[in-house]
N, CA, C and O atoms as a Tripos MOL2 file, in Angstrom:
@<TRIPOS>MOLECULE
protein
  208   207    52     0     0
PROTEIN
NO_CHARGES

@<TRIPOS>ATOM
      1 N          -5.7530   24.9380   -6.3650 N.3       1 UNK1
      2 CA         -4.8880   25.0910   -5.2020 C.3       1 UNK1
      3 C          -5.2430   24.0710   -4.1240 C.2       1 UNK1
      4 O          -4.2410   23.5950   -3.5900 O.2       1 UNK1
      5 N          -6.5280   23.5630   -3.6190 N.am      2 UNK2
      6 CA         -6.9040   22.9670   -2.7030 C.3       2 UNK2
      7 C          -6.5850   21.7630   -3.4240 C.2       2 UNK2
      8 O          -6.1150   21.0080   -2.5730 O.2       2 UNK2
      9 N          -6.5900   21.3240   -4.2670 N.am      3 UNK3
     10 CA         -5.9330   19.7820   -4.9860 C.3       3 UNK3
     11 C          -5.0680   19.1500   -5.1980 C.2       3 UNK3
     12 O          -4.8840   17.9600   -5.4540 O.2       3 UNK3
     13 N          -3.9780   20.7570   -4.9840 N.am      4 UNK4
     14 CA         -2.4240   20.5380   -5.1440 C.3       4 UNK4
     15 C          -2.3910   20.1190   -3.5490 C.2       4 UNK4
     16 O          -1.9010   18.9900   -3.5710 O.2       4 UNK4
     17 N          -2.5980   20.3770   -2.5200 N.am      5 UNK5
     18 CA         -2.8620   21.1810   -0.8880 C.3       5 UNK5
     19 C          -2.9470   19.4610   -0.4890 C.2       5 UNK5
     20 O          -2.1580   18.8470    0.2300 O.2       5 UNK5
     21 N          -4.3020   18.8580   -1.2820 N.am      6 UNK6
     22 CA         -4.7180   17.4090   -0.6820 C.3       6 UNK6
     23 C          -3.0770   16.1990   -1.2390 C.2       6 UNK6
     24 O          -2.2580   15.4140   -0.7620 O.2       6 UNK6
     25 N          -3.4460   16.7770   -2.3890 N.am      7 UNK7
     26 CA         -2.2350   15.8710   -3.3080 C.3       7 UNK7
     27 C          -0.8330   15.6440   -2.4660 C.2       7 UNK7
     28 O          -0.1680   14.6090   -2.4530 O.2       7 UNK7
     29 N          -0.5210   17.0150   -1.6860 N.am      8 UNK8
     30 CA          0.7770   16.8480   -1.0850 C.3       8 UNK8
     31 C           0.9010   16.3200    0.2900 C.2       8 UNK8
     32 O           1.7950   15.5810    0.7020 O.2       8 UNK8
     33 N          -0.2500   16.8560    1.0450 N.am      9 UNK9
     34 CA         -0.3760   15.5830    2.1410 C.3       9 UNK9
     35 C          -0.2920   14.5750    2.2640 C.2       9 UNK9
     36 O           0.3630   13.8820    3.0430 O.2       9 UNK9
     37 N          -1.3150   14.2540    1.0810 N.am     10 UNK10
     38 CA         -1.2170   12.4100    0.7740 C.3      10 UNK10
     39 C           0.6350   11.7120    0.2330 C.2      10 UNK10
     40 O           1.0670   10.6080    0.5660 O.2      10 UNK10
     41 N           1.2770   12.5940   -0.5020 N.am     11 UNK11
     42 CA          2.5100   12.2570   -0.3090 C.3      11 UNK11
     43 C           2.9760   12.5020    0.7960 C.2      11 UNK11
     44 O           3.2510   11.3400    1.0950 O.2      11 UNK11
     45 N           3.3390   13.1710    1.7840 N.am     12 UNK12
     46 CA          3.3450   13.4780    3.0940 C.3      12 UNK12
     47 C           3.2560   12.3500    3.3110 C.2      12 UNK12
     48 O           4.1030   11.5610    2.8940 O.2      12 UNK12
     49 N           2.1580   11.9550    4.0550 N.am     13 UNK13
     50 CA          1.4330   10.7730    4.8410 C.3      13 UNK13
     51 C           2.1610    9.5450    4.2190 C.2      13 UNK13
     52 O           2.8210    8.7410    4.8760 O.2      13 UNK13
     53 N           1.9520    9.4920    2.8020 N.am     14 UNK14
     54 CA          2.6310    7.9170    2.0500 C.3      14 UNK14
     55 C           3.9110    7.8740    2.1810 C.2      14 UNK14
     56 O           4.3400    6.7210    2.2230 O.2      14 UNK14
     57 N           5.0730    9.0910    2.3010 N.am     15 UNK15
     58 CA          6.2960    8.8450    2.9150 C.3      15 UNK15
     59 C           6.6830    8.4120    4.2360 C.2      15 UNK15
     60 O           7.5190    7.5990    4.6290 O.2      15 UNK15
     61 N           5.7920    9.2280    4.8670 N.am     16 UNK16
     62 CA          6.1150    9.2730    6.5140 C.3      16 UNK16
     63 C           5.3380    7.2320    6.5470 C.2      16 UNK16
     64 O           5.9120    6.5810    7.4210 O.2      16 UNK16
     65 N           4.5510    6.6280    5.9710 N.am     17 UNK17
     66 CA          3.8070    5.3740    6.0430 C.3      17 UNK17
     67 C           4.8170    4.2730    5.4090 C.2      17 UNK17
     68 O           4.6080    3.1010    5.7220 O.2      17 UNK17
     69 N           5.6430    4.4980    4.7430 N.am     18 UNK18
     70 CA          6.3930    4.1750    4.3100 C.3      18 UNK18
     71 C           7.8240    4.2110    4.8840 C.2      18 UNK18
     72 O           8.3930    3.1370    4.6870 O.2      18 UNK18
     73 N           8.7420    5.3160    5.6730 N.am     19 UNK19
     74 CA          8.9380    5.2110    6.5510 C.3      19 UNK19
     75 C           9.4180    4.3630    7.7930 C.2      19 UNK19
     76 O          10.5250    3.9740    8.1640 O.2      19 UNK19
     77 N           7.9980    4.2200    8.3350 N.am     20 UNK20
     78 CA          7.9490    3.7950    9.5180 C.3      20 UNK20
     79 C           7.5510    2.1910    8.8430 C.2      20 UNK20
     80 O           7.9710    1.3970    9.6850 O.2      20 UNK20
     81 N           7.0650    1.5840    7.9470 N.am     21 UNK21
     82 CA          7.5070    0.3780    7.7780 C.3      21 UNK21
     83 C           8.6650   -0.1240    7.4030 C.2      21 UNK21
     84 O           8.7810   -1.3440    7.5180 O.2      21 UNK21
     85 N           9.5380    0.4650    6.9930 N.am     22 UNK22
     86 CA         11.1080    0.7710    6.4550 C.3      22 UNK22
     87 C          11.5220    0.5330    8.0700 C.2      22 UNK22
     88 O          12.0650   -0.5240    8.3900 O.2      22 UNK22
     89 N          11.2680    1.4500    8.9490 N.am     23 UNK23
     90 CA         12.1280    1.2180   10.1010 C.3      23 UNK23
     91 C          11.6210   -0.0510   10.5130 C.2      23 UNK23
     92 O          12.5860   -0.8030   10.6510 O.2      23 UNK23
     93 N          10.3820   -0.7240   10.8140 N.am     24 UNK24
     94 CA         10.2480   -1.5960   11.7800 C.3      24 UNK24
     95 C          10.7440   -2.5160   10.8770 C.2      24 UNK24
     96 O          11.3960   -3.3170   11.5460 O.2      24 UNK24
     97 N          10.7920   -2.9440    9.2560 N.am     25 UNK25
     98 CA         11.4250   -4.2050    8.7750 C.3      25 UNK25
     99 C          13.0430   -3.9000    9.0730 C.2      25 UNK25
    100 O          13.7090   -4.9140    9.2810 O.2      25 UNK25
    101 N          13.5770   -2.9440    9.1080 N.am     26 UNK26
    102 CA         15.4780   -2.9730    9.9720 C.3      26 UNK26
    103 C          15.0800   -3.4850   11.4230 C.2      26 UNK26
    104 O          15.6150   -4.4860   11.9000 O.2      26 UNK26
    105 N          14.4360   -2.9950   11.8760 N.am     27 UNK27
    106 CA         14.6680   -3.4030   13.8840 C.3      27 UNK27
    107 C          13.9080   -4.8120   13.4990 C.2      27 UNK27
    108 O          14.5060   -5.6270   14.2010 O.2      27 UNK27
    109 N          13.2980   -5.2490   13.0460 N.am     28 UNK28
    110 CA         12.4820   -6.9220   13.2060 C.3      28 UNK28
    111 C          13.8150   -7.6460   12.8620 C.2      28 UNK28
    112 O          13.9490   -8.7500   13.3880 O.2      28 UNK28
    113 N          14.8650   -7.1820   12.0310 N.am     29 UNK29
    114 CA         16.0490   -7.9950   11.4940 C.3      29 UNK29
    115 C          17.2960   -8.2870   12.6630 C.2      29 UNK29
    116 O          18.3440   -8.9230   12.5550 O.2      29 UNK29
    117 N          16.6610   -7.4810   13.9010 N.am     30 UNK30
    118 CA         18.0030   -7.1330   14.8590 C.3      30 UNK30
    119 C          17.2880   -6.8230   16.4510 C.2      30 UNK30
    120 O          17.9170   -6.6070   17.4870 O.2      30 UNK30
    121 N          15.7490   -6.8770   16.2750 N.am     31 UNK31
    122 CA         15.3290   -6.5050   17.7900 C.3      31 UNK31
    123 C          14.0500   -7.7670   17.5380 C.2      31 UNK31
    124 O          13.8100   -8.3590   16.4860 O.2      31 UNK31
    125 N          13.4040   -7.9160   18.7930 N.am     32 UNK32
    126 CA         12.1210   -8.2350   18.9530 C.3      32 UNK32
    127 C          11.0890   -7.1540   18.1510 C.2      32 UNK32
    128 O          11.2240   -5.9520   17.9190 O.2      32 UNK32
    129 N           9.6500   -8.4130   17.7270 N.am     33 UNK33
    130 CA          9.0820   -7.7140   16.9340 C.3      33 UNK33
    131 C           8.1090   -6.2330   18.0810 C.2      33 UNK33
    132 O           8.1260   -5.0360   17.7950 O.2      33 UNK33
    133 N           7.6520   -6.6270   18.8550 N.am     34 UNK34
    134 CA          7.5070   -6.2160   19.9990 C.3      34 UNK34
    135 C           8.0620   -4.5030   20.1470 C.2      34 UNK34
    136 O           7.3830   -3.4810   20.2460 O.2      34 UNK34
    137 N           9.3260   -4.6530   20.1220 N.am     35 UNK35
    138 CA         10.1910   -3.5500   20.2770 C.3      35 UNK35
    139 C          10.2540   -2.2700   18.3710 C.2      35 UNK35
    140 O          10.3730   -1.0970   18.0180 O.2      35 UNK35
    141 N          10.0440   -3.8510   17.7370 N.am     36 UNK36
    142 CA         10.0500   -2.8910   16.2730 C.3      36 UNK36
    143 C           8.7840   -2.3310   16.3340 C.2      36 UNK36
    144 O           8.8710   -1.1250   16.1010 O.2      36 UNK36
    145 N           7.7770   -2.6440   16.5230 N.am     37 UNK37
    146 CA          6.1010   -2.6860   16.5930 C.3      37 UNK37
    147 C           6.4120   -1.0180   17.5590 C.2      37 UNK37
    148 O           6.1240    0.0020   16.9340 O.2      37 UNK37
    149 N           6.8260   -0.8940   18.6260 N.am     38 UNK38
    150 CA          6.4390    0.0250   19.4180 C.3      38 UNK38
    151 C           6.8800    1.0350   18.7970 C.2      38 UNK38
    152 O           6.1630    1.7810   18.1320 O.2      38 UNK38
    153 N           7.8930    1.1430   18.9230 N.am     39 UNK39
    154 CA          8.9550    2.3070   18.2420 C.3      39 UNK39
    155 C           8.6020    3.1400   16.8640 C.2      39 UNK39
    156 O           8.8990    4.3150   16.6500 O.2      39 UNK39
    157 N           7.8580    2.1960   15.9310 N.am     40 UNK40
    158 CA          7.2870    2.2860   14.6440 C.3      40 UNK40
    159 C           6.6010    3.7110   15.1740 C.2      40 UNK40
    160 O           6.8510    4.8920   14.9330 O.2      40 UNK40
    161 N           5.4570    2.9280   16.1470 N.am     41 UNK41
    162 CA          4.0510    3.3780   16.3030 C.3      41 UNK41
    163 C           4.6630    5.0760   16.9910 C.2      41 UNK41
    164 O           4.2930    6.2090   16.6830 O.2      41 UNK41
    165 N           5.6040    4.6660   17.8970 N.am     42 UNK42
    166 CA          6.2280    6.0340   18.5190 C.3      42 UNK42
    167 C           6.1550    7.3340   17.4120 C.2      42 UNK42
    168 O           5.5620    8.4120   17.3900 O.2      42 UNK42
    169 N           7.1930    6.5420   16.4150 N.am     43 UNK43
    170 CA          7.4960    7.5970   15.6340 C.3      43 UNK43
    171 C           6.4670    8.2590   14.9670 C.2      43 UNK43
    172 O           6.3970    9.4870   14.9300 O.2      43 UNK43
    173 N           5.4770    7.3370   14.3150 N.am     44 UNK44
    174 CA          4.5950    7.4490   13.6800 C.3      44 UNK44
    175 C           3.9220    8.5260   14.1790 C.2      44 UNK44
    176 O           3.7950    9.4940   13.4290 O.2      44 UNK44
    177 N           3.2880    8.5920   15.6970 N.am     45 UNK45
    178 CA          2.5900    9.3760   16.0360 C.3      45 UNK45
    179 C           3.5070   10.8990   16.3660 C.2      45 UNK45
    180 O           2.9000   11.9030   16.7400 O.2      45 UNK45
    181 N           4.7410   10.8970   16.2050 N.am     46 UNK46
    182 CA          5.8310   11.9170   16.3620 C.3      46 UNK46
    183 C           5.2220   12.5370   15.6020 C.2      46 UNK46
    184 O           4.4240   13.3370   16.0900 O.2      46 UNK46
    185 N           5.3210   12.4510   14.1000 N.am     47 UNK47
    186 CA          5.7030   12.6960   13.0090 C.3      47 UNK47
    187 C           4.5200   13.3160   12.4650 C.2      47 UNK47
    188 O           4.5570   14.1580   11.5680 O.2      47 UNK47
    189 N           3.1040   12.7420   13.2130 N.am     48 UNK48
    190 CA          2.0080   13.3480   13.2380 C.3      48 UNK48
    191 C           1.3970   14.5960   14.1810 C.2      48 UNK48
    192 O           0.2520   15.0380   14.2780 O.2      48 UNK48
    193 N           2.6850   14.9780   14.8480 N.am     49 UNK49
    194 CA          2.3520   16.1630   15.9760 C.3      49 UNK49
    195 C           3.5350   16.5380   15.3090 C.2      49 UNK49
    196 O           4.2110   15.6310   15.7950 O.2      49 UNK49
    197 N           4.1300   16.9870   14.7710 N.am     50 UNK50
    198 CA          4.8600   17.7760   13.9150 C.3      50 UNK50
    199 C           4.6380   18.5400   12.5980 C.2      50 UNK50
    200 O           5.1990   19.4640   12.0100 O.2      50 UNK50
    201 N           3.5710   17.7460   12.3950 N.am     51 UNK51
    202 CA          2.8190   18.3640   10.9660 C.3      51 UNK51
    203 C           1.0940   18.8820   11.2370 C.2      51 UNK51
    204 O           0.3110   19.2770   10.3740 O.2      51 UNK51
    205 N           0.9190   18.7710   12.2640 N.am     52 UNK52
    206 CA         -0.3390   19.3730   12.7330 C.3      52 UNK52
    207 C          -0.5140   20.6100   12.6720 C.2      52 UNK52
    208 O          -1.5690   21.1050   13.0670 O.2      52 UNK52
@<TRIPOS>BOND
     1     1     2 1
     2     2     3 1
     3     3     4 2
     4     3     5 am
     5     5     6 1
     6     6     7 1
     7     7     8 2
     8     7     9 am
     9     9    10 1
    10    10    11 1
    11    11    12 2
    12    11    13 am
    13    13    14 1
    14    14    15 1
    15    15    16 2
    16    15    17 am
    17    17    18 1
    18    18    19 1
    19    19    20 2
    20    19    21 am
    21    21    22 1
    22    22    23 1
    23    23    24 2
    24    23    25 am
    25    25    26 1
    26    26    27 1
    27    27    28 2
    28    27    29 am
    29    29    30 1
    30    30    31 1
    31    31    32 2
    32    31    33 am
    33    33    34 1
    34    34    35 1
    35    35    36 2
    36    35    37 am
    37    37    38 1
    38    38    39 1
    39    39    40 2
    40    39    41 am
    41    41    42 1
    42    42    43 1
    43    43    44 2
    44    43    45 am
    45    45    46 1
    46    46    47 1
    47    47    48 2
    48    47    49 am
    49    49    50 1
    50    50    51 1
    51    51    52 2
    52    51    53 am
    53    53    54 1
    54    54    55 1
    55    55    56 2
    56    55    57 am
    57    57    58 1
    58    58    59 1
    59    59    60 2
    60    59    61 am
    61    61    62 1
    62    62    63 1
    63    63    64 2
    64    63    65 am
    65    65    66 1
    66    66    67 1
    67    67    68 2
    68    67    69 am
    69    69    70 1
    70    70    71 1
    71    71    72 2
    72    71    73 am
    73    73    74 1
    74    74    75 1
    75    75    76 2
    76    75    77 am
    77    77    78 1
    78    78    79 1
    79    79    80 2
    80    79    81 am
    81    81    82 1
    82    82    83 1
    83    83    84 2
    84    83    85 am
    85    85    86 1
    86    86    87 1
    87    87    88 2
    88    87    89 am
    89    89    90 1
    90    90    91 1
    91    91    92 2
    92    91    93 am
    93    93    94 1
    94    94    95 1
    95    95    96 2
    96    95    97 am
    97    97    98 1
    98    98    99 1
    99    99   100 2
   100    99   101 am
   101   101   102 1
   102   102   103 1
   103   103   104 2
   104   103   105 am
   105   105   106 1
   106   106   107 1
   107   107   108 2
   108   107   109 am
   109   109   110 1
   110   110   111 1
   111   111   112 2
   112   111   113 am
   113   113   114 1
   114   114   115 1
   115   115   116 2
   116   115   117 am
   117   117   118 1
   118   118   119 1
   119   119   120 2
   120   119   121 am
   121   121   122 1
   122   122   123 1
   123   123   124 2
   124   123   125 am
   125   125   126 1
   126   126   127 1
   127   127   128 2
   128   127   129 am
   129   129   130 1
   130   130   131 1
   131   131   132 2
   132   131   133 am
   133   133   134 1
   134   134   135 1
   135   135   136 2
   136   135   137 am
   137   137   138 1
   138   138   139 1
   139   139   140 2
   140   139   141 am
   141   141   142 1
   142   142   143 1
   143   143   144 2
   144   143   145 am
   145   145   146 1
   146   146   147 1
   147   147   148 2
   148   147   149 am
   149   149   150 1
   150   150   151 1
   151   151   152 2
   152   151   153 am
   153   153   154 1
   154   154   155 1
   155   155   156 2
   156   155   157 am
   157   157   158 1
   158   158   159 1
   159   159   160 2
   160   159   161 am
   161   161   162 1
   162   162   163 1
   163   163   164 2
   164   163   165 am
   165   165   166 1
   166   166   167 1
   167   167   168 2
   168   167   169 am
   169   169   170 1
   170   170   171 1
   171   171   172 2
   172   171   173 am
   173   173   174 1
   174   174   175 1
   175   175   176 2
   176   175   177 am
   177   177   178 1
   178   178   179 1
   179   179   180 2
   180   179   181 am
   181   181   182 1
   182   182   183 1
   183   183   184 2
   184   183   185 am
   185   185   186 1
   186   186   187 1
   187   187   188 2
   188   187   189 am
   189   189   190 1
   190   190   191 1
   191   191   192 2
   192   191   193 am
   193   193   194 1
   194   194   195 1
   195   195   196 2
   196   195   197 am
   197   197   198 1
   198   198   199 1
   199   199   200 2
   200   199   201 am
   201   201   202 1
   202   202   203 1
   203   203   204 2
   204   203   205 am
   205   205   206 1
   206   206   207 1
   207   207   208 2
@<TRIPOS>SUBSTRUCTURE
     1 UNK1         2 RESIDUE 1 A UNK
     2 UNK2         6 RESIDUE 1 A UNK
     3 UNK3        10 RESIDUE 1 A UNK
     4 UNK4        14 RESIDUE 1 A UNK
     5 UNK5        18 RESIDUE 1 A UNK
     6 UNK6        22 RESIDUE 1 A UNK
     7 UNK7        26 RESIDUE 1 A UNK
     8 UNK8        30 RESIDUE 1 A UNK
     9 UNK9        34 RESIDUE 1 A UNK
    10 UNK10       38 RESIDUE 1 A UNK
    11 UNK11       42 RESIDUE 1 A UNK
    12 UNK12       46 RESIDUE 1 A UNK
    13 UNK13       50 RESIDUE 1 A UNK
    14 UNK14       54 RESIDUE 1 A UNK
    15 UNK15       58 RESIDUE 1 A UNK
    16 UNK16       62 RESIDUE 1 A UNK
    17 UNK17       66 RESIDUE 1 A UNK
    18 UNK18       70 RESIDUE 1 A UNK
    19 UNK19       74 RESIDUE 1 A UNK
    20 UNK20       78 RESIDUE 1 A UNK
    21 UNK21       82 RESIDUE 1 A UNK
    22 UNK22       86 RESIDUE 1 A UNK
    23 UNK23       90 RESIDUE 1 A UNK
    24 UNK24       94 RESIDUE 1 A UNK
    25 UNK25       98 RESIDUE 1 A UNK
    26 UNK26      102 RESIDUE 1 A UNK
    27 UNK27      106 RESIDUE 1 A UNK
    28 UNK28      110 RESIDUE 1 A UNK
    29 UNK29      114 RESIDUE 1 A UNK
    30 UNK30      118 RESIDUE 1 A UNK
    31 UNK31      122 RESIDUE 1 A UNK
    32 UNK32      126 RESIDUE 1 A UNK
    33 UNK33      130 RESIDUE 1 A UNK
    34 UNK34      134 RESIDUE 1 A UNK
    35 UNK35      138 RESIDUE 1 A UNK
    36 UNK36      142 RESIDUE 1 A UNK
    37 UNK37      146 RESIDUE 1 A UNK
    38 UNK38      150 RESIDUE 1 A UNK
    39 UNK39      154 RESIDUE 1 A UNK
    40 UNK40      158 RESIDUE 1 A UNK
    41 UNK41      162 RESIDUE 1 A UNK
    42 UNK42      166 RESIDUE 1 A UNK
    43 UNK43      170 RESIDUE 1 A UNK
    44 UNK44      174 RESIDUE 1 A UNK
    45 UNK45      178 RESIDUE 1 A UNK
    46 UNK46      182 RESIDUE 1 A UNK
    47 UNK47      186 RESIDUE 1 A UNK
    48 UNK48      190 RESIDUE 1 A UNK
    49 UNK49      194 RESIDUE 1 A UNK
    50 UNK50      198 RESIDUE 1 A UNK
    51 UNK51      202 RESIDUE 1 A UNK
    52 UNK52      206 RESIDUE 1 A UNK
């Protein structure tokens, strides 16, 4: 049970990491990197107070 528990976080985490590089390569195609860079990081840390 605790293996299945680690196993699914780590997918968790590798989607949500995946993700947020997915978004910042769309906004680098259409914004400053600057602006893709922040927003990434925004979400990123969203997404990590949601699953806490």
């Amino acid at each position: 049970m605790k293996l299945e528990k680690t196993k699914r976080r780590q997918q968790i985490e590798q989607r949500r990491l995946r993700d947020a590089i997915i978004q910042v390569l769309n906004q680098l195609e259409t914004d400053s990197t600057e602006i893709a860079v922040t927003n990434a990081l925004g979400w990123s840390i969203a997404g990590q107070i949601f699953t806490v």
